[in-house]
N, C-alpha and C positions, 0 to 999 in steps of 0.2 A: 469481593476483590475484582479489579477491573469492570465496575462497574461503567456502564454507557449513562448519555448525557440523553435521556428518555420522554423529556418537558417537550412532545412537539409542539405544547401551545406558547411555551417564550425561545426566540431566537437568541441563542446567548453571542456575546461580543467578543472580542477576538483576546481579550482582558479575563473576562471568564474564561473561557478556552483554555489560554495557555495556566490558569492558574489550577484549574482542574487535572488537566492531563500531566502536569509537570512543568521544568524546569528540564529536565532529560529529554521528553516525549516531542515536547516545543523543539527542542536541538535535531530532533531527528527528520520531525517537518518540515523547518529549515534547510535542513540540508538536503534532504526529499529533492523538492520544488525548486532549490540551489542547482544541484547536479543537472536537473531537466531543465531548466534555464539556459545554461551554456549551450546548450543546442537547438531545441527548440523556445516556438513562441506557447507557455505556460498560463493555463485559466485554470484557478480555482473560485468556486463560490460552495457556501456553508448551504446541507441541502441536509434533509430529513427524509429518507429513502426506503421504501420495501417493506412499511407499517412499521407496527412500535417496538421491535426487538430490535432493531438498530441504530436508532436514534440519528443523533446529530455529528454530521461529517464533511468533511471536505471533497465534492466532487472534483476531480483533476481531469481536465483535459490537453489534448494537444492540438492548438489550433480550436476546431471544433469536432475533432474525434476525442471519444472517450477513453482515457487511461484506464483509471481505477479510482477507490473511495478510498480516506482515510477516516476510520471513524473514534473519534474521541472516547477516551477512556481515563478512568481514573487512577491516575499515574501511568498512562500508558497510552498504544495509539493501535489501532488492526488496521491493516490494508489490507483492501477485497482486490481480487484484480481477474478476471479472466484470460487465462492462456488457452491459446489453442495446443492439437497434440504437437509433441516434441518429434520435429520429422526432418530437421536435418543435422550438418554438422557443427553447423554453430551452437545450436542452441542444445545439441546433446552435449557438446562443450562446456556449455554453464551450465547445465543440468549435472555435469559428471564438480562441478568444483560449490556446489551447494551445500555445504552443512548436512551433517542427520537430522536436525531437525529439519532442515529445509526441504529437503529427500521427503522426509516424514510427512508436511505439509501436504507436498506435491501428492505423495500416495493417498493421503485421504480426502484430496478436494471432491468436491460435490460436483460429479459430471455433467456434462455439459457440451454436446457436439459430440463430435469424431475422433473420439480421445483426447480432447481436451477438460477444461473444469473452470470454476470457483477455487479461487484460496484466498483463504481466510488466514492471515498471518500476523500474528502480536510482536510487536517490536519492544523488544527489551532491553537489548544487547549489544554491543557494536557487529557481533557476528550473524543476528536477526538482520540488521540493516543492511549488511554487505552480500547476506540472500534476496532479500527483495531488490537490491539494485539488479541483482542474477534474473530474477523474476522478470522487471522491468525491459531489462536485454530481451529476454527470449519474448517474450510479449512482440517486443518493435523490430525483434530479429535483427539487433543493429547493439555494435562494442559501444558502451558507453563510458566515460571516466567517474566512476562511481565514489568520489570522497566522502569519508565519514568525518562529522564534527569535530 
């Protein structure tokens, strides 16, 4: 279940992609890349990253700094994202209106820095999606209008 798209020797097309991950998953990448759109200038390109357990995914940037990954799955999509630690009031803000599972998430990222980390987060759900826009905030330390599909 949730299988990753593992083939680093064929780049799959955007055709493959969405027919792999879903009909759902595709909705939530859209709206991803949508929501960061309206304010920033938005670069994705398909990258195969970090050897062969992670396969095939969408690098996201802003500008030319890096956001986060979205990595394709079958029926489904993870975004990786590094946060730094949570050290003001904004972002204990979004951190205090995160889901348990998003809470959950946060407590088990793979550290990284000065109390920051890695998370590794599966979008399944409208209320998965409406934590990683959470995520997204405290990442750029900035309110963003976060719609869901």
């Amino acid at each position: 279940m949730y299988e990753r798209m593992l083939n680093k020797g064929y780049l799959p097309n955007v055709c493959e992609i969405q027919k792999y991950i879903g009909e759902k998953a595709t909705k939530y990448i859209n709206s991803f890349i949508g929501n960061l759109k309206n304010i920033y200038e938005v670069k994705t390109e398909i990258k195969f990253p970090f050897g062969n357990k992670y396969g095939w995914g969408y690098k996201v940037n802003i500008k030319a700094k890096h956001l986060c990954y979205i990595f394709f799955e079958s029926k489904a999509i993870t975004v990786m994202i590094r946060i730094k630690k949570i050290d003001n009031d904004f972002c204990k803000s979004k951190y205090d209106e995160l889901s348990d599972e998003g809470k959950s998430c946060w407590g088990n990222k793979y550290p990284c820095g000065n109390g920051g980390g890695w998370i590794h987060y599966r979008i399944l759900k409208n209320e998965n999606f409406s934590d990683i826009g959470k995520f997204i905030m405290i990442k750029l330390n900035k309110e963003l209008e976060w719609i869901k599909y």
